[in-house]
HTML snippet that shows the backbone in 3Dmol.js (N, CA, C, O; Angstrom):
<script src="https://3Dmol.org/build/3Dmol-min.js"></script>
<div id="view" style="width:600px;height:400px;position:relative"></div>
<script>
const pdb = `
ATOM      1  N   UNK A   1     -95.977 -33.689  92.430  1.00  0.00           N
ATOM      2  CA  UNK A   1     -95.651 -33.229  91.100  1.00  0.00           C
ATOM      3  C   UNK A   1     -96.737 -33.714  90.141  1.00  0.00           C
ATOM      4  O   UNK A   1     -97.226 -34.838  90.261  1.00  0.00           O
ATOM      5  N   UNK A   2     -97.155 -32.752  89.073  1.00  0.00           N
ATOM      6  CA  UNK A   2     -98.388 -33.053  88.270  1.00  0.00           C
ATOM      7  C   UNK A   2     -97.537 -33.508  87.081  1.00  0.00           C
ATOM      8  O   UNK A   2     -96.451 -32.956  86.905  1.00  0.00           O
ATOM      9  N   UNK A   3     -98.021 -34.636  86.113  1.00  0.00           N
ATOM     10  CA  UNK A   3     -97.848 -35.165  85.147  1.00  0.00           C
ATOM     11  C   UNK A   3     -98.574 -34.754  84.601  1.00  0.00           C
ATOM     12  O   UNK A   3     -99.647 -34.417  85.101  1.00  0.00           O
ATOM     13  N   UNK A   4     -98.114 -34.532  82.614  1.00  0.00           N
ATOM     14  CA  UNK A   4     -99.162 -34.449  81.400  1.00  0.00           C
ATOM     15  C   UNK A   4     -99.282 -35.594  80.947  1.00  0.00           C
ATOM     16  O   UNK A   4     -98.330 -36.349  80.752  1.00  0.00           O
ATOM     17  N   UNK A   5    -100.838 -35.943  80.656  1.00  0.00           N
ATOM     18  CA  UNK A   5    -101.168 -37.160  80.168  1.00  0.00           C
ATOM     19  C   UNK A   5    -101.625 -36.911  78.673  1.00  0.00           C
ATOM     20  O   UNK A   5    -101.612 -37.736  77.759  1.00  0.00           O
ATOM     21  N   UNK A   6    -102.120 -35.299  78.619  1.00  0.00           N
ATOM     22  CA  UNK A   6    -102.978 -35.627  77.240  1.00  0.00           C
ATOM     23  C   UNK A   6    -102.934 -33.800  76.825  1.00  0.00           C
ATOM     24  O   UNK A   6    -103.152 -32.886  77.619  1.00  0.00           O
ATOM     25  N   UNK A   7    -102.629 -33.690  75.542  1.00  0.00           N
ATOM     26  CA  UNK A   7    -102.481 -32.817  75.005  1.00  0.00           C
ATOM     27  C   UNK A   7    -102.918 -32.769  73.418  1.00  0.00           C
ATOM     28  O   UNK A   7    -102.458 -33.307  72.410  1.00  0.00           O
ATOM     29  N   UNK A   8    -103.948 -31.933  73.647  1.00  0.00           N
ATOM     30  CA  UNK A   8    -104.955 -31.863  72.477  1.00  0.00           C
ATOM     31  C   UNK A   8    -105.605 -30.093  72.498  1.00  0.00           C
ATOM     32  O   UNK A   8    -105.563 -29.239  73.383  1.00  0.00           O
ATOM     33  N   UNK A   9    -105.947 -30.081  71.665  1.00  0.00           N
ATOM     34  CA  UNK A   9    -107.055 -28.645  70.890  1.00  0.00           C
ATOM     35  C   UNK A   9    -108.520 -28.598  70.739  1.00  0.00           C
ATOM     36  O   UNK A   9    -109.316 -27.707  70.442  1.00  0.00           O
ATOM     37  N   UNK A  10    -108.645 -30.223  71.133  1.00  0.00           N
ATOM     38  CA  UNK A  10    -109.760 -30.627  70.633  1.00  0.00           C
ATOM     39  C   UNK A  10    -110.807 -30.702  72.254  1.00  0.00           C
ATOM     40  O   UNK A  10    -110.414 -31.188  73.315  1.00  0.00           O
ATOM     41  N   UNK A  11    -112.225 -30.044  71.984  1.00  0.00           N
ATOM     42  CA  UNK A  11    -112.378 -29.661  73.566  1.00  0.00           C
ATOM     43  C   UNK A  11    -113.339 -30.858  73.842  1.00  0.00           C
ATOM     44  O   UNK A  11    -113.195 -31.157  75.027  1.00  0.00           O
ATOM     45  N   UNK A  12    -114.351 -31.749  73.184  1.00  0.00           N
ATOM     46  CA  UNK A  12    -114.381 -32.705  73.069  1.00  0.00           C
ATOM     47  C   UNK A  12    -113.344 -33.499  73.575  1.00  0.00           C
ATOM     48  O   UNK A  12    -113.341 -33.496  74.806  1.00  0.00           O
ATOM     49  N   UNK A  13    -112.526 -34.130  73.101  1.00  0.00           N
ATOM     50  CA  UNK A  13    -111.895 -35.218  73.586  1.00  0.00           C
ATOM     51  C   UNK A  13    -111.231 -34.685  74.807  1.00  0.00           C
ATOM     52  O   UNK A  13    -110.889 -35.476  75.685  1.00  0.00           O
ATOM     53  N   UNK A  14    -111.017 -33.374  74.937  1.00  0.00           N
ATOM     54  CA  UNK A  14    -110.797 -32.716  76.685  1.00  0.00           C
ATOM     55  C   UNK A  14    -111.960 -33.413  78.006  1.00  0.00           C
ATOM     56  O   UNK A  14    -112.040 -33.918  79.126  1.00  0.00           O
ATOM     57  N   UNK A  15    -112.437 -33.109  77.218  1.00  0.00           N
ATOM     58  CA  UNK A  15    -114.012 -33.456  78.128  1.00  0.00           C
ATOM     59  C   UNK A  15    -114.294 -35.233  78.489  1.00  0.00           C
ATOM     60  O   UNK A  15    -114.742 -35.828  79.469  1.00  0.00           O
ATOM     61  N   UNK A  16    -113.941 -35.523  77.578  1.00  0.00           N
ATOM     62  CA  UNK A  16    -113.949 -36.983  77.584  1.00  0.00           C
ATOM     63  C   UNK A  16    -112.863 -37.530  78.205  1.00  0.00           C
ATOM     64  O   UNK A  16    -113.130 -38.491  78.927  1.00  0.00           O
ATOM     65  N   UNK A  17    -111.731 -37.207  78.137  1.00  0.00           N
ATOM     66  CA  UNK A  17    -110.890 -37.598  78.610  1.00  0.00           C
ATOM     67  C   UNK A  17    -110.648 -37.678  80.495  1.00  0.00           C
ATOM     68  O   UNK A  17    -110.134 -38.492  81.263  1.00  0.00           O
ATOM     69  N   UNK A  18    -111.499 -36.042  80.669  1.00  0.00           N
ATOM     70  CA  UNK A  18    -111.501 -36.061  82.197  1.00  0.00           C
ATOM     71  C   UNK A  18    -112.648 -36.690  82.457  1.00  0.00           C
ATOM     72  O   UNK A  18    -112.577 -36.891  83.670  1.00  0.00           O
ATOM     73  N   UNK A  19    -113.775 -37.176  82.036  1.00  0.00           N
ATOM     74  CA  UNK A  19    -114.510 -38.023  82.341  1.00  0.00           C
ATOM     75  C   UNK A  19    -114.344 -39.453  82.251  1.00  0.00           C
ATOM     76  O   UNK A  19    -115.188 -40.181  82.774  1.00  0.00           O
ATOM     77  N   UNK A  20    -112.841 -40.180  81.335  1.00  0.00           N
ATOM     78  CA  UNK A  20    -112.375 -41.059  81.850  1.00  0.00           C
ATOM     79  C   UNK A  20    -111.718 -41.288  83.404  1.00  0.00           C
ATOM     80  O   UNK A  20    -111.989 -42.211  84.172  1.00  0.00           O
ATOM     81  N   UNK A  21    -110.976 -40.405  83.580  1.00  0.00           N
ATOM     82  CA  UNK A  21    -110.249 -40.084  84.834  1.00  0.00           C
ATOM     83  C   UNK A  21    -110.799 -40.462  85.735  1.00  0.00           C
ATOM     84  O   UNK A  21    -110.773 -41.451  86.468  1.00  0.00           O
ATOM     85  N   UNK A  22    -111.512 -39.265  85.603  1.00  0.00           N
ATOM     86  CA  UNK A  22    -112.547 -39.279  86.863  1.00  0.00           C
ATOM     87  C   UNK A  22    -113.734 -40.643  87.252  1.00  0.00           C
ATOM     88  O   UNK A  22    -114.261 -40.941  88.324  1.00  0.00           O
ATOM     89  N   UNK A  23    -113.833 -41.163  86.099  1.00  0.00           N
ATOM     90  CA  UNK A  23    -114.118 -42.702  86.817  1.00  0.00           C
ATOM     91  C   UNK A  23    -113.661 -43.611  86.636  1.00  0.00           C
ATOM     92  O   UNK A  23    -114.211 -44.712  86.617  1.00  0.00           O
ATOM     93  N   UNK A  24    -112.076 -43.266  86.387  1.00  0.00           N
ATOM     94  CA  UNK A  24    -111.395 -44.146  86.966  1.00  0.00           C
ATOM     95  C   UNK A  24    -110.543 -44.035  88.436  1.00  0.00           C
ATOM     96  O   UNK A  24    -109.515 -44.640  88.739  1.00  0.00           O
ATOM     97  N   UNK A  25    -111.236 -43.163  89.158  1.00  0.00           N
ATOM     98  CA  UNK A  25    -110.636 -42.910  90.490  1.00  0.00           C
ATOM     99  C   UNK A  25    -109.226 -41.218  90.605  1.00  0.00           C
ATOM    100  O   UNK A  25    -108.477 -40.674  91.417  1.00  0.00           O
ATOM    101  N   UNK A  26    -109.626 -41.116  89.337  1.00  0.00           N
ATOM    102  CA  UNK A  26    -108.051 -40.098  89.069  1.00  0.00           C
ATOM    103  C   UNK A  26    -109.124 -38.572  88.694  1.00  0.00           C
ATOM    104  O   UNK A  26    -110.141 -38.353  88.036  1.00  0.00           O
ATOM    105  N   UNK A  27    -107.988 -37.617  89.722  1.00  0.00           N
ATOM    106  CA  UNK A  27    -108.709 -36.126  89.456  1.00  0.00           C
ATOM    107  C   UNK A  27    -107.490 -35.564  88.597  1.00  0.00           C
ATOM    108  O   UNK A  27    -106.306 -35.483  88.924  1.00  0.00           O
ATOM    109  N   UNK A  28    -108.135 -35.188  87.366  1.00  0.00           N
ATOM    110  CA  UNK A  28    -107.284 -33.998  86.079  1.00  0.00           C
ATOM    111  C   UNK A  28    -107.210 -32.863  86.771  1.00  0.00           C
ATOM    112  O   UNK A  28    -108.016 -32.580  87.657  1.00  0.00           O
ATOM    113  N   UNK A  29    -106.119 -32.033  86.378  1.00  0.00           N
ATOM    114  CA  UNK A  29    -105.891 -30.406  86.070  1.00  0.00           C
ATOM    115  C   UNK A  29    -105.816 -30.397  85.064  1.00  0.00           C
ATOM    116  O   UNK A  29    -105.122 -31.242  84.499  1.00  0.00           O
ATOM    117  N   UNK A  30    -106.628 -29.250  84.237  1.00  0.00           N
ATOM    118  CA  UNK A  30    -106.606 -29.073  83.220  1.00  0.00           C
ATOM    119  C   UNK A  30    -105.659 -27.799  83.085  1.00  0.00           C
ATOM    120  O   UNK A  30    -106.008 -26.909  83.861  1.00  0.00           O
ATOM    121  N   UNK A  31    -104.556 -27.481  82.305  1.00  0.00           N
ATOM    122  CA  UNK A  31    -103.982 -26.125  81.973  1.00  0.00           C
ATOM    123  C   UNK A  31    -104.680 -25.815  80.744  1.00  0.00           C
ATOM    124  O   UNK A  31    -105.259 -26.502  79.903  1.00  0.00           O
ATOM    125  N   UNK A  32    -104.402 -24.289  80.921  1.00  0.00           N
ATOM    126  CA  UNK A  32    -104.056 -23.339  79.055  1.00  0.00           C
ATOM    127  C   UNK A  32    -105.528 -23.531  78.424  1.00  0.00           C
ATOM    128  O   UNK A  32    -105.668 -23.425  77.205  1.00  0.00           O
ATOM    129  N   UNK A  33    -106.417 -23.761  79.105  1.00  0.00           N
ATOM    130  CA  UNK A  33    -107.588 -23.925  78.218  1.00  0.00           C
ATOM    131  C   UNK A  33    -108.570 -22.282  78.193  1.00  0.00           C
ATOM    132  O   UNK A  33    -109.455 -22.063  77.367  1.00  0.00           O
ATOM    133  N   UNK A  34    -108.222 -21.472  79.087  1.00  0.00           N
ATOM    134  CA  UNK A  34    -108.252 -20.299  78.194  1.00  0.00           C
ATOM    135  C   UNK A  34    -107.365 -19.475  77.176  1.00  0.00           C
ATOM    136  O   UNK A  34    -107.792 -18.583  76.444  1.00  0.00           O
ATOM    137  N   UNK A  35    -105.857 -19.991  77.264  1.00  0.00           N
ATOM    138  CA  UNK A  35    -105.256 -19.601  76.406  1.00  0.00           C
ATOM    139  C   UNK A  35    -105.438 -20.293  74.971  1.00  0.00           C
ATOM    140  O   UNK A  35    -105.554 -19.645  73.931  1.00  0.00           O
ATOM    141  N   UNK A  36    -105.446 -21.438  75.035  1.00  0.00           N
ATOM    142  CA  UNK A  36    -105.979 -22.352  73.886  1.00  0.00           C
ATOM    143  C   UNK A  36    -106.933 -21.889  73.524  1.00  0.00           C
ATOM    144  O   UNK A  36    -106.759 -21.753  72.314  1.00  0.00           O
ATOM    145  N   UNK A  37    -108.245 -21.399  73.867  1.00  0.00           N
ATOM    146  CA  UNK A  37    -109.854 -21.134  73.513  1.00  0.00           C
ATOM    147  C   UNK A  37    -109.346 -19.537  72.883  1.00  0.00           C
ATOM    148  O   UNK A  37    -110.044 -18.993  72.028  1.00  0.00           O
ATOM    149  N   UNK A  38    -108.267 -18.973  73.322  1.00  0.00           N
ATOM    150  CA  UNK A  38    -108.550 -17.521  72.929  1.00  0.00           C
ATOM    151  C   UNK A  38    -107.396 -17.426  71.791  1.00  0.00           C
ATOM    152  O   UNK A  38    -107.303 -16.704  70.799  1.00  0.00           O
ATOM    153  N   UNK A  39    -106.669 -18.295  72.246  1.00  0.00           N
ATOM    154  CA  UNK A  39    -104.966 -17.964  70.909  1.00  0.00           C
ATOM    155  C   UNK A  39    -105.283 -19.683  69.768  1.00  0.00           C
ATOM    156  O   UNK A  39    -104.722 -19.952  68.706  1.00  0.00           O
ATOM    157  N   UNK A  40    -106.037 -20.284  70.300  1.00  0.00           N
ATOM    158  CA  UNK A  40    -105.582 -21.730  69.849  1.00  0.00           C
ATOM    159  C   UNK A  40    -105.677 -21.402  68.203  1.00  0.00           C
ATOM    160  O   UNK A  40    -104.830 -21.871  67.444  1.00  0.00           O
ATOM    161  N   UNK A  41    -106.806 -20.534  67.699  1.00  0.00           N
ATOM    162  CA  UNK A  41    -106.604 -20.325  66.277  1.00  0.00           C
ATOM    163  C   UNK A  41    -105.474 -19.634  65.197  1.00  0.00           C
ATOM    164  O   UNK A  41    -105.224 -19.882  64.018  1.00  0.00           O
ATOM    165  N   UNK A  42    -104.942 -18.700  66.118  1.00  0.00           N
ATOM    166  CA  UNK A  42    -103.516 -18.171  65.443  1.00  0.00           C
ATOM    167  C   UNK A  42    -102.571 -18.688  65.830  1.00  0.00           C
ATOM    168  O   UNK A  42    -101.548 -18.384  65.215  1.00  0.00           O
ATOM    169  N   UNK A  43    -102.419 -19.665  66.963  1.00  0.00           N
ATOM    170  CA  UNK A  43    -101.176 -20.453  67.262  1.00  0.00           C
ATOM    171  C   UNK A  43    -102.046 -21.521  67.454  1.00  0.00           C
ATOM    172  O   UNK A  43    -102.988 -21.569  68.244  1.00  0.00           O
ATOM    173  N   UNK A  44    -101.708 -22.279  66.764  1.00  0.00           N
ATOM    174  CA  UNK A  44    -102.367 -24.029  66.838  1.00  0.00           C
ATOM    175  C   UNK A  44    -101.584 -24.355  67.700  1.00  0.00           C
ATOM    176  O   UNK A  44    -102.040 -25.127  68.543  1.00  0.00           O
ATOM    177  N   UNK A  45    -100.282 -23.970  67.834  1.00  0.00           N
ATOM    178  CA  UNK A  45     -99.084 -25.084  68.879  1.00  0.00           C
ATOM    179  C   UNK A  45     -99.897 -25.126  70.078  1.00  0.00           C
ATOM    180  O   UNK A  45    -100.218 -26.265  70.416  1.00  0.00           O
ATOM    181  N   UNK A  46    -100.368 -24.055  70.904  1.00  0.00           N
ATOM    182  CA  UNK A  46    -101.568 -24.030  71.642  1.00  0.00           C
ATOM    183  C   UNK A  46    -102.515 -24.858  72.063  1.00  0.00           C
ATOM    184  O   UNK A  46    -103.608 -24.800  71.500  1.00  0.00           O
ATOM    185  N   UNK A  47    -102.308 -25.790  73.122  1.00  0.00           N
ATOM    186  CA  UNK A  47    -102.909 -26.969  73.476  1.00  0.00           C
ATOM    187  C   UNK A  47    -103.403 -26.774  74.786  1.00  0.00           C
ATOM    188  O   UNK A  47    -102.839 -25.911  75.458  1.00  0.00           O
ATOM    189  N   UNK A  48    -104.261 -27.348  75.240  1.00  0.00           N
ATOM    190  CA  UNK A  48    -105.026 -27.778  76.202  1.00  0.00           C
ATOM    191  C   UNK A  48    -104.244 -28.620  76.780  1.00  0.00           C
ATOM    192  O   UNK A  48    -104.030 -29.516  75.964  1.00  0.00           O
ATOM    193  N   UNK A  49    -103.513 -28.890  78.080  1.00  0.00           N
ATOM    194  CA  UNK A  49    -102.748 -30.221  78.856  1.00  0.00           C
ATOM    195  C   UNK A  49    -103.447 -30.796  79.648  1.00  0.00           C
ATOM    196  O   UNK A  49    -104.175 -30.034  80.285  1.00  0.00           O
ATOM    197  N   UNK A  50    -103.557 -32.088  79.938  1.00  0.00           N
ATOM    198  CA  UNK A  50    -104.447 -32.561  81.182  1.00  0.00           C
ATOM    199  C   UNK A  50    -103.395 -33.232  81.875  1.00  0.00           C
ATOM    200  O   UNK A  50    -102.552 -33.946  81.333  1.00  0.00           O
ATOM    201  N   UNK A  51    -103.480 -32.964  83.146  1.00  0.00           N
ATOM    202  CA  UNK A  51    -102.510 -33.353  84.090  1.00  0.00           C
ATOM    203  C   UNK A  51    -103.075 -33.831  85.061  1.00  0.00           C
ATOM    204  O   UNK A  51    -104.188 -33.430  85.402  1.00  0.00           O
ATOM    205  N   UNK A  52    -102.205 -35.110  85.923  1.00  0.00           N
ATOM    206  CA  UNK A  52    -102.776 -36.204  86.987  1.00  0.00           C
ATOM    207  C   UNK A  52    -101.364 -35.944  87.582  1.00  0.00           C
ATOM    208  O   UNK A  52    -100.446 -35.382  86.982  1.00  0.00           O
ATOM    209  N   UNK A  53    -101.320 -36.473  88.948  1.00  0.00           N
ATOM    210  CA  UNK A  53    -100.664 -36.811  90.558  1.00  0.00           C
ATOM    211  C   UNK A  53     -99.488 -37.800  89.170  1.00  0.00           C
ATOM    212  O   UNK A  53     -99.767 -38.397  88.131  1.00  0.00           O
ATOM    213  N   UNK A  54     -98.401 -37.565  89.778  1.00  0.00           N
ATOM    214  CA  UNK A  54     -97.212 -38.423  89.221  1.00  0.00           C
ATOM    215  C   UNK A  54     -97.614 -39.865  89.805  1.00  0.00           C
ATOM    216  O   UNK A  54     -97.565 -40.844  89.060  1.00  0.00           O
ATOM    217  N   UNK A  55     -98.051 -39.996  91.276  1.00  0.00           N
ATOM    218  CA  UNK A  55     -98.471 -40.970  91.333  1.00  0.00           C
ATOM    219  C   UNK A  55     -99.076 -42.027  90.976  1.00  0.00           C
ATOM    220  O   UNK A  55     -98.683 -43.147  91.304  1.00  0.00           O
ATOM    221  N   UNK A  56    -100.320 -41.766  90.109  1.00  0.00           N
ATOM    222  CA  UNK A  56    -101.401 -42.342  89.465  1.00  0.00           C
ATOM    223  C   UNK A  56    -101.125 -42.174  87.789  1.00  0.00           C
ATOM    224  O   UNK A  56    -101.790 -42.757  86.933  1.00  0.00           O
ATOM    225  N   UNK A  57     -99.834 -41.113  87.479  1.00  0.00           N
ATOM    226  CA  UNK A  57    -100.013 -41.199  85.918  1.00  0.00           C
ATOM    227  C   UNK A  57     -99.932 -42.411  84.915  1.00  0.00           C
ATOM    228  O   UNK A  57    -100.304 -42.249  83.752  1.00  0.00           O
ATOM    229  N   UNK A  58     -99.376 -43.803  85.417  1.00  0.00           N
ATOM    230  CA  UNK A  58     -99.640 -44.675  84.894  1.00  0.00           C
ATOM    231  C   UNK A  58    -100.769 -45.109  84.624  1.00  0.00           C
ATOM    232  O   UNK A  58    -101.055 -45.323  83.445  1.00  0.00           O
ATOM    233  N   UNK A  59    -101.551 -45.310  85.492  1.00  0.00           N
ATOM    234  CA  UNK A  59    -103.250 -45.828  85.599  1.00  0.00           C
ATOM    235  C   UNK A  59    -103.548 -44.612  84.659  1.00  0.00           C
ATOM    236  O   UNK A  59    -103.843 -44.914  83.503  1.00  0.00           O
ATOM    237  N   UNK A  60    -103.520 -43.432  84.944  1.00  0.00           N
ATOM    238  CA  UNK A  60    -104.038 -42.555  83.964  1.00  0.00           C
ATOM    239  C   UNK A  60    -103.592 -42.612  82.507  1.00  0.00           C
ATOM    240  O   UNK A  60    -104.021 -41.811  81.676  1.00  0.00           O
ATOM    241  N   UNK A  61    -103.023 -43.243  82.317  1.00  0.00           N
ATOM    242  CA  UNK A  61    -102.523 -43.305  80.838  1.00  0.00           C
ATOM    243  C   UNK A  61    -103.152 -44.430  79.984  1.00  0.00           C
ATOM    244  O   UNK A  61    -103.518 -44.307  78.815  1.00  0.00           O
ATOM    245  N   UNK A  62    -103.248 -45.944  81.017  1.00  0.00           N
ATOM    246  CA  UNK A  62    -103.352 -46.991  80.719  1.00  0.00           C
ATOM    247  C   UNK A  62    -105.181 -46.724  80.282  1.00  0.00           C
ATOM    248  O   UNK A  62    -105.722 -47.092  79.239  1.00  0.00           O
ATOM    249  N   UNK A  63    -105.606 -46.238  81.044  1.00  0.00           N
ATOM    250  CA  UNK A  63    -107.460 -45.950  81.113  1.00  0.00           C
ATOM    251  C   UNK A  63    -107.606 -44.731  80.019  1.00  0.00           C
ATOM    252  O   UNK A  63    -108.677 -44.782  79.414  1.00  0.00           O
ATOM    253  N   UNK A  64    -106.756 -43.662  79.650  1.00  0.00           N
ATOM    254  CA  UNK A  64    -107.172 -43.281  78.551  1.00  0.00           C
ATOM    255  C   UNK A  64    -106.652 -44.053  77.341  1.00  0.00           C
ATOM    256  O   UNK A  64    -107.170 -43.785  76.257  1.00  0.00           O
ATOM    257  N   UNK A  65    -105.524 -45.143  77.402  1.00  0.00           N
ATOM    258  CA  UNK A  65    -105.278 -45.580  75.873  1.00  0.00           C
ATOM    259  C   UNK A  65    -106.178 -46.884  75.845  1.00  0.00           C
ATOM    260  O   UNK A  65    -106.295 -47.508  74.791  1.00  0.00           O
ATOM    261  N   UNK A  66    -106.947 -47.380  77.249  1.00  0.00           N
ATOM    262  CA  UNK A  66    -108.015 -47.933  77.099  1.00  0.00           C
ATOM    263  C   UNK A  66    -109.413 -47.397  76.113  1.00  0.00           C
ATOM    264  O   UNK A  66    -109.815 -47.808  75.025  1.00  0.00           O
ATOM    265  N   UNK A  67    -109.844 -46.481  76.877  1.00  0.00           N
ATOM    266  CA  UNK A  67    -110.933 -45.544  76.035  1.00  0.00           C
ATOM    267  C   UNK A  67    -110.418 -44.555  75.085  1.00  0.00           C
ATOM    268  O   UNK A  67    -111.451 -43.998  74.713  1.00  0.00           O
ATOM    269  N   UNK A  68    -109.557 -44.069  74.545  1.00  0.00           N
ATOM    270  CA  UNK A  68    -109.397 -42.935  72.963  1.00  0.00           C
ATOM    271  C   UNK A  68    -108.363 -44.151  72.651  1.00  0.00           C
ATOM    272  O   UNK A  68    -107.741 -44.964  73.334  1.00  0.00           O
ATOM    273  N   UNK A  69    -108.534 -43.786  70.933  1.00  0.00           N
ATOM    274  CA  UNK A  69    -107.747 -44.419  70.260  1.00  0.00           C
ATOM    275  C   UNK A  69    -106.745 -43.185  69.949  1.00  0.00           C
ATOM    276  O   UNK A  69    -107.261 -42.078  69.790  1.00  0.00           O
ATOM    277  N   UNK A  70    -105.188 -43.333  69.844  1.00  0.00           N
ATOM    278  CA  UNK A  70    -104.324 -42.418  69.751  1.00  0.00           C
ATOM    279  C   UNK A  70    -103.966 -41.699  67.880  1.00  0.00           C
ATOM    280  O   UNK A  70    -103.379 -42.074  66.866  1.00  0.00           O
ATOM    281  N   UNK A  71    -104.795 -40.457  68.368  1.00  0.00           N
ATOM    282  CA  UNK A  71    -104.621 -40.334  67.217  1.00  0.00           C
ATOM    283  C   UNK A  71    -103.886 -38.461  67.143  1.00  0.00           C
ATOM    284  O   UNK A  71    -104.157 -37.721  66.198  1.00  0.00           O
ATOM    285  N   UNK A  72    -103.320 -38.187  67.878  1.00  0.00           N
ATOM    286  CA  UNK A  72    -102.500 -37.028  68.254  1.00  0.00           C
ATOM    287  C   UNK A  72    -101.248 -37.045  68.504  1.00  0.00           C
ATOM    288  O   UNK A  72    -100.666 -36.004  68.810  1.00  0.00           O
TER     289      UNK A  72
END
`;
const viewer = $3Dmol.createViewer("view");
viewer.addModel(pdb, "pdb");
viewer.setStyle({}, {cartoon: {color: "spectrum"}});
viewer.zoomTo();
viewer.render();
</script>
């Protein structure tokens, strides 16, 4: 089962975020990021999700509130 860790608009901190992951040993799925890129301006609700293994979503959480400061 895939967990959401991070839900943002912002494609920057998308990017960054799976480049935390990913060296921290954890592989993202990213959803909706063509729906976001094509609707995200007339529907803001419209987010980008990044999703990790239920397994690892702790570590994945702990290593991004390590590196981004929470501001979403």
């Amino acid at each position: 089962m895939m967990i959401e860790v991070l839900s943002t608009n912002d494609p920057v901190k998308l990017n960054f975020a799976e480049a935390v992951l990913r060296d921290a040993g954890i592989e993202p799925v990213t959803l909706d990021a063509h729906t976001a890129a094509t609707f995200g301006g007339a529907l803001p609700w419209i987010k980008r999700r990044l999703l990790v293994q239920e397994d690892v979503a702790d570590k994945a959480r702990r290593a991004l509130a390590a590196a981004m400061p929470k501001d979403e």
